[in-house]
C-alpha positions as CSV (number, residue, x, y, z in Angstrom):
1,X,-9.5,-11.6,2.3
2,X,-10.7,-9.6,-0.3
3,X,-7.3,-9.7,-1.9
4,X,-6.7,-12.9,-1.5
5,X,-9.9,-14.0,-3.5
6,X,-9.7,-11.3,-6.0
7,X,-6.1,-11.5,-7.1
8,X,-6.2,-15.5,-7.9
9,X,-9.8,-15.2,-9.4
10,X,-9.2,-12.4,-11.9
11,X,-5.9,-15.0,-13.1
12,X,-8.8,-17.5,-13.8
13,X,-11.4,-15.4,-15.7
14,X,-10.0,-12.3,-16.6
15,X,-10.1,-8.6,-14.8
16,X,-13.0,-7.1,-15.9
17,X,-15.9,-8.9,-14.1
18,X,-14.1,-9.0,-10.8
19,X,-13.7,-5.0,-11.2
20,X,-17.7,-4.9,-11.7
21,X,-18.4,-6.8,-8.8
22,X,-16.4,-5.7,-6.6
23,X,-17.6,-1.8,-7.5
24,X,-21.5,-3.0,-7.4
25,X,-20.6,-4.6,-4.1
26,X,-18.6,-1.7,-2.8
27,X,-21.7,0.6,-3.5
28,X,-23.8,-2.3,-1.8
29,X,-21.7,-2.1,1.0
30,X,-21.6,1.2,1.5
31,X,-25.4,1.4,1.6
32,X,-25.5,-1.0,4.3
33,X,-23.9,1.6,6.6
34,X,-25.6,4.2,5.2
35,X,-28.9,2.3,6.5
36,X,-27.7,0.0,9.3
37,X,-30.1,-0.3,12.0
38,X,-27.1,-1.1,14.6
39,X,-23.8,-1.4,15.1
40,X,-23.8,-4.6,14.1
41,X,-24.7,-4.1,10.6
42,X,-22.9,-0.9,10.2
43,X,-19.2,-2.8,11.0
44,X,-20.9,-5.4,8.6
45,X,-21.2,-2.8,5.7
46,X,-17.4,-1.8,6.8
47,X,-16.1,-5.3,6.4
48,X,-17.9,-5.7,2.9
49,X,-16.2,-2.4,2.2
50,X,-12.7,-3.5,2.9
51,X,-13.3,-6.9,1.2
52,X,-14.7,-5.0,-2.4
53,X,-12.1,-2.0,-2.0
54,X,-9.4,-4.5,-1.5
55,X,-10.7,-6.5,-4.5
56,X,-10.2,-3.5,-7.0
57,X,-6.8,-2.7,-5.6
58,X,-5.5,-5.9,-6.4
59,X,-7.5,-6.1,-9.8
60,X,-6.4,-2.3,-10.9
61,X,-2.4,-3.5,-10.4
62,X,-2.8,-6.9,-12.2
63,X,-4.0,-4.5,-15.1
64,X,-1.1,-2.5,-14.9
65,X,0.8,-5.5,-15.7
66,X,-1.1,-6.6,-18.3
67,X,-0.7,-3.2,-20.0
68,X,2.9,-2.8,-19.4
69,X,5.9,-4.6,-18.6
70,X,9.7,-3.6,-18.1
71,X,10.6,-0.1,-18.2
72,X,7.4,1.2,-19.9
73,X,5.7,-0.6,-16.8
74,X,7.9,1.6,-13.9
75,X,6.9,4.8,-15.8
76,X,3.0,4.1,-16.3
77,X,3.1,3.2,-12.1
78,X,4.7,6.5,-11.5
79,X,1.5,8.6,-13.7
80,X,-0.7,6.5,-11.8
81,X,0.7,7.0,-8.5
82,X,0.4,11.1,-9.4
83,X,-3.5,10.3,-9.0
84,X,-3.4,7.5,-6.8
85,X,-1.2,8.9,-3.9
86,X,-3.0,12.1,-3.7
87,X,-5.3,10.5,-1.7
88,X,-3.0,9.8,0.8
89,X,-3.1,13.6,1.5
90,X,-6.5,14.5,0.3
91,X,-8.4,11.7,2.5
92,X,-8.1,13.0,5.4
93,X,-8.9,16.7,4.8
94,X,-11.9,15.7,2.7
95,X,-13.3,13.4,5.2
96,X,-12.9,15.8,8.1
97,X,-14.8,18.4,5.7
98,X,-17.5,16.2,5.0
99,X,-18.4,15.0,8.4
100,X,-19.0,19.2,9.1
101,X,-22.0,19.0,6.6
102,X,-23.0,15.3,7.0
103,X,-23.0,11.9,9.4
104,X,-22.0,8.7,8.6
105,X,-25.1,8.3,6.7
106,X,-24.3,10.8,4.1
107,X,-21.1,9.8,3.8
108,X,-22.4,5.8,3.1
109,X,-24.4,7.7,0.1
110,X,-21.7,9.8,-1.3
111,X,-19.5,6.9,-1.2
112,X,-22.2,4.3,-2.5
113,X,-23.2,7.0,-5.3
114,X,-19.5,7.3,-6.0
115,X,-18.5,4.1,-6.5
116,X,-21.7,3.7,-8.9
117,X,-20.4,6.1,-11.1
118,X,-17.3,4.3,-11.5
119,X,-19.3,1.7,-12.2
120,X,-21.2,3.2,-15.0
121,X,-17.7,4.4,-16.6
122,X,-16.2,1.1,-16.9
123,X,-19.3,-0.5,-17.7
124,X,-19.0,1.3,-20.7
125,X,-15.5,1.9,-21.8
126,X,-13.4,-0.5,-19.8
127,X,-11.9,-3.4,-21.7
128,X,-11.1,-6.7,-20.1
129,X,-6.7,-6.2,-20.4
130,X,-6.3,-9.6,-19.9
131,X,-6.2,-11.8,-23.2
132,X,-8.9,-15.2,-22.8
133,X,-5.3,-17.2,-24.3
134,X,-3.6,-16.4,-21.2
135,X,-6.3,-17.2,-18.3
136,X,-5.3,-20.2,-16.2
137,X,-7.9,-22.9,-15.1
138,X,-10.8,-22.6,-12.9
139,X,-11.0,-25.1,-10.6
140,X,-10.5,-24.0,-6.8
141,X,-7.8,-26.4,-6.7
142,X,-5.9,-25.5,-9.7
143,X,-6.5,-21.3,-8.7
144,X,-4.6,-21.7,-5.3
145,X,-2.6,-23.5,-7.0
146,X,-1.0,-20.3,-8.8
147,X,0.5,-19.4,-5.1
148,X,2.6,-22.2,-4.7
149,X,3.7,-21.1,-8.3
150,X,4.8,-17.5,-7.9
151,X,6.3,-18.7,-4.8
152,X,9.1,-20.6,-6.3
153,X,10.4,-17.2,-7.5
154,X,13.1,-16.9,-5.2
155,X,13.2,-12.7,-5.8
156,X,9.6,-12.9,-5.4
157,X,9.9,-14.1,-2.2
158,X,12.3,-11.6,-1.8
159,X,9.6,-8.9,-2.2
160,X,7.3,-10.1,0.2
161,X,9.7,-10.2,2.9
162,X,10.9,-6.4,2.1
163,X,6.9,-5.5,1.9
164,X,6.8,-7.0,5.0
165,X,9.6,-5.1,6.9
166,X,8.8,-1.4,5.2
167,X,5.0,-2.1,6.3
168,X,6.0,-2.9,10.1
169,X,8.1,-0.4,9.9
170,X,5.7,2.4,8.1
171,X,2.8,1.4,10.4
172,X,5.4,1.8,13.6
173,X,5.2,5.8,12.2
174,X,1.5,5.7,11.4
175,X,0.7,3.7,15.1
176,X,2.9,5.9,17.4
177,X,3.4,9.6,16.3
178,X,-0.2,10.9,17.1
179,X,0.9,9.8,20.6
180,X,4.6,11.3,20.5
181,X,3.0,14.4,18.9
182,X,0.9,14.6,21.9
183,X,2.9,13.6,24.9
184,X,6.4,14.8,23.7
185,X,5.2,18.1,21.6
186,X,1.7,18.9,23.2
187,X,0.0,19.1,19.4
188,X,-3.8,19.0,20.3
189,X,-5.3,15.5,18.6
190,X,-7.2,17.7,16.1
191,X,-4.2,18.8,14.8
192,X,-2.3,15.6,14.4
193,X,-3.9,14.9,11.1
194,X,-2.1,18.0,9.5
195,X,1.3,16.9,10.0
196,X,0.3,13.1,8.9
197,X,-1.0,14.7,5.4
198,X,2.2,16.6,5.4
199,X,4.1,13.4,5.4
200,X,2.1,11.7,2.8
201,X,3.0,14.7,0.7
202,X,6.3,13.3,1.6
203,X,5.7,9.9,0.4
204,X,4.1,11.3,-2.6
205,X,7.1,13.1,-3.8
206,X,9.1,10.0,-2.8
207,X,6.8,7.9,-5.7
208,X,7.7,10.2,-8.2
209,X,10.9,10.5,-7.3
210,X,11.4,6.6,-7.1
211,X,9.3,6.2,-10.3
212,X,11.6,8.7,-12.3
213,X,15.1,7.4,-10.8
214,X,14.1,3.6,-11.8
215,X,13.9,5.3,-15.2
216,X,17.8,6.2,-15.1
217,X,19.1,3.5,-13.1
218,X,18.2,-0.3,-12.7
219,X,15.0,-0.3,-10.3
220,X,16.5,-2.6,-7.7
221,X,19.5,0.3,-6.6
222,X,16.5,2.6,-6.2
223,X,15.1,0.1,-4.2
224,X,18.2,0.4,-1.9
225,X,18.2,3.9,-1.8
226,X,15.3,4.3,-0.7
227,X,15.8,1.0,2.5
228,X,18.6,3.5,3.5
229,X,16.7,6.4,3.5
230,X,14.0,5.1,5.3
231,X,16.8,3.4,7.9
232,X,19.0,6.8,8.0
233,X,15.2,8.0,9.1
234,X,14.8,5.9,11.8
235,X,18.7,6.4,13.6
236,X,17.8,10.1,13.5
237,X,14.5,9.6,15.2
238,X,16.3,7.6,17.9
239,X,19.1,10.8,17.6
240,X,16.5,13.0,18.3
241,X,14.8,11.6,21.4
242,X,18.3,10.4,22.9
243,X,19.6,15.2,21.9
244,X,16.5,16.1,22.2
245,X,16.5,17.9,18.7
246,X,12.9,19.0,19.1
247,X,10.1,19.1,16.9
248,X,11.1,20.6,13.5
249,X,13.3,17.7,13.5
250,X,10.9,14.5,14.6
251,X,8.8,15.9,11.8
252,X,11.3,16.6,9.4
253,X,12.6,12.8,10.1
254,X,9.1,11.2,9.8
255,X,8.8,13.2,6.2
256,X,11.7,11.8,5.5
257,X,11.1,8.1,5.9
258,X,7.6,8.9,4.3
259,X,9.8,9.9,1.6
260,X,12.0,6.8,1.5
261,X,8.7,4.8,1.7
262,X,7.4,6.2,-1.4
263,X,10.3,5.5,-3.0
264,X,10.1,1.7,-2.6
265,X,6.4,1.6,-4.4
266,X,6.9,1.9,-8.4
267,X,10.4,-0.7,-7.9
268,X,8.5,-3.2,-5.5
269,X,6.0,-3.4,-8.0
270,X,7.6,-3.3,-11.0
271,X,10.9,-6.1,-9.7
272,X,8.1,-8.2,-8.6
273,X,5.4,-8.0,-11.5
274,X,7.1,-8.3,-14.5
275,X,8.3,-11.9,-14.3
276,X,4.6,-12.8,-13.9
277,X,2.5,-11.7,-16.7
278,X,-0.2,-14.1,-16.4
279,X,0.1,-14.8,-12.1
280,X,-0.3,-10.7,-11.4
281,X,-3.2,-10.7,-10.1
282,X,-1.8,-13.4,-7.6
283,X,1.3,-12.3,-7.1
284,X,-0.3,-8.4,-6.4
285,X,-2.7,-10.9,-3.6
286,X,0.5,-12.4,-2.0
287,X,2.4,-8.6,-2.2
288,X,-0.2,-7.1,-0.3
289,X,-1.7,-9.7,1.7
290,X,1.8,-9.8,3.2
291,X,2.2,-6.7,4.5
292,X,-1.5,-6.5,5.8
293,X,-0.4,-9.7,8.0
294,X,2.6,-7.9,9.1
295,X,1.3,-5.3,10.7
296,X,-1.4,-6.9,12.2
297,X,1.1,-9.1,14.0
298,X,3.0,-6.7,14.6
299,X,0.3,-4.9,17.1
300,X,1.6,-5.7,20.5
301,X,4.9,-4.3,19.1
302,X,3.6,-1.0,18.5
303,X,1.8,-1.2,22.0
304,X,4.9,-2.2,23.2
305,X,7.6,0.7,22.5
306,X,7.7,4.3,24.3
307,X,5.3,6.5,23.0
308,X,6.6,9.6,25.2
309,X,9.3,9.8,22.2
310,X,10.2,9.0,19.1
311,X,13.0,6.6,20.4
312,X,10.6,3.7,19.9
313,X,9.6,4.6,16.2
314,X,13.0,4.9,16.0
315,X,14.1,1.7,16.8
316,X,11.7,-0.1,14.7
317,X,12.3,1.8,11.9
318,X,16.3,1.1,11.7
319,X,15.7,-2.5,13.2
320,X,13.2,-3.8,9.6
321,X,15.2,-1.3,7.1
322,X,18.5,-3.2,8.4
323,X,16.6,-6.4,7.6
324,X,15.1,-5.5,4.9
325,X,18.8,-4.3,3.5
326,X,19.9,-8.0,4.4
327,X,16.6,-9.5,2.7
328,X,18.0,-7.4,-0.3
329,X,21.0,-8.9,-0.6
330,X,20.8,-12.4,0.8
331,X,17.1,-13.4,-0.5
332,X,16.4,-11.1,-4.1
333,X,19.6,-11.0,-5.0
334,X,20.1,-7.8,-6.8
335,X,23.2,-8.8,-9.3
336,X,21.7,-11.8,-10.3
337,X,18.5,-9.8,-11.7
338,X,18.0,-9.4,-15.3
339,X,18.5,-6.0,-16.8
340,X,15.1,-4.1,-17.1
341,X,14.6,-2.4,-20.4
């Protein structure tokens, strides 16, 4: 919801006063669980939380585009994303750290006196990087409106559907392994969270790597590199349940689609932002939003599949990268796109 309101709404009035709300909320928000009196109010604090975080996700890329565009805009994503996705390995040891020293409480503080330092910094020193010439209208009407706009972009629509199909298929990896890990390899639950930060170093070298090919060759081919990674991925995770290759290799194979995932990030964004300079914050909404939707639907599947190997992973894996290849081709239309320079 979050990105849904904040994408549209920083189209209307510009990005810089729906990045201080949403850090003053987040800090809100994070007091409220700090504080709650019940659980009640503690998953209320939670939900704020997602809705603000969400917001400056979505407000952070629109800014991005507003910056950058074409070729310049693939290599700023790829030094952001040397920041950005380190969190996808840090996280989790910092927050098993911090729970050793603190509860739930101290951690509503430190993130509530974290996010109001962030506030203080671009209080002070963060422009507004959209120009006022460029904002659309205000009207609720007229701000929705800008959806059924970026969605006559038939490569935009493209995008979506490939977000779609490497989310189900990322969050088939993220849903099942600590299960597999357990059942099939006997790795204690404490110890799953080591070999999910080792495949988000994965993905994090993926970024790069995607950010720095798209440099050398059109973004779009990297795009399809990195759908056949993630699909070579899966058929060897189905190889290894049906030999029984063992664990190196179900981890190896999981690094490696965390790998091919990373790879899709910096072209994704790039193919899909830069024909909308003044609908990014929108078209960032609709991107993400997407593949949010997707994987909540896709819940029973997860539940679904065998999580006594990686067979099921597997098969979902191959199954969306095979669509997504066929979204490629039939839906953006790779040959038809306009040369990025």
């Amino acid at each position: 919801v979050g990105v849904v309101v904040a994408g549209p709404l920083s189209d209307a009035i510009g990005r810089r006063w729906p990045a201080i709300v949403a850090l003053l909320g987040f800090c809100g928000a994070s007091l409220i669980t700090a504080f709650a009196p019940s659980i009640e109010w503690f998953f209320a604090g939670r939900a704020l939380q997602g809705f603000f975080a969400s917001s400056l996700l979505v407000v952070g890329a629109a800014m991005m585009r507003d910056l950058y565009t074409g070729l310049l805009l693939v290599r700023a994503v790829g030094r952001q994303m040397l920041v950005q996705s380190t969190s996808w390995f840090i996280g989790p040891f910092l927050g098993s750290a911090i729970i050793y020293f603190t509860d739930f409480r101290g951690l509503g503080l430190m993130l509530a006196g974290f996010a109001f330092l962030i506030f203080l910094l671009v209080a002070k020193s963060l422009p507004d990087t959209m120009p006022r010439e460029t904002r659309q209208k205000h009207t609720i009407r007229e701000l929705f409106g800008r959806f059924a706009n970026v969605f006559k972009d038939r490569s935009f629509n493209g995008y979506v559907l490939l977000q779609v199909c490497i989310n189900v298929a990322l969050f088939s990896y993220l849903s099942v392994a600590p299960f597999v890990y357990d059942a099939r390899y006997g790795v204690p639950s404490n110890q799953v969270g080591i070999f999910l930060a080792l495949n988000s170093v994965a993905a994090y070298l993926g970024a790069q790597a995607g950010a720095r090919l798209s440099l050398r060759i059109q973004p779009q081919w990297v795009l399809l590199m990195a759908l056949c990674v993630g699909g070579f991925a899966g058929a060897m995770q189905m190889a290894t349940a049906q030999f029984n290759f063992g664990f190196i290799a179900f981890t190896g194979f999981i690094a490696l689609f965390g790998f091919g995932f990373g790879m899709t990030t910096a072209p994704i964004y790039a193919l899909s932002m830069v024909p909308h300079p003044n609908e990014a914050g929108t078209a960032q909404a609709m991107l993400g939003v997407s593949g949010m939707v997707a994987t909540t639907a896709a819940g029973p599947l997860y539940v679904a599949v065998d999580h006594n190997s990686s067979i099921g992973i597997g098969a979902i894996m191959l199954g969306f990268m095979i669509a997504a290849v066929l979204v490629f081709f039939l839906v953006v239309q790779p040959s038809k796109l306009k040369v990025m320079t």
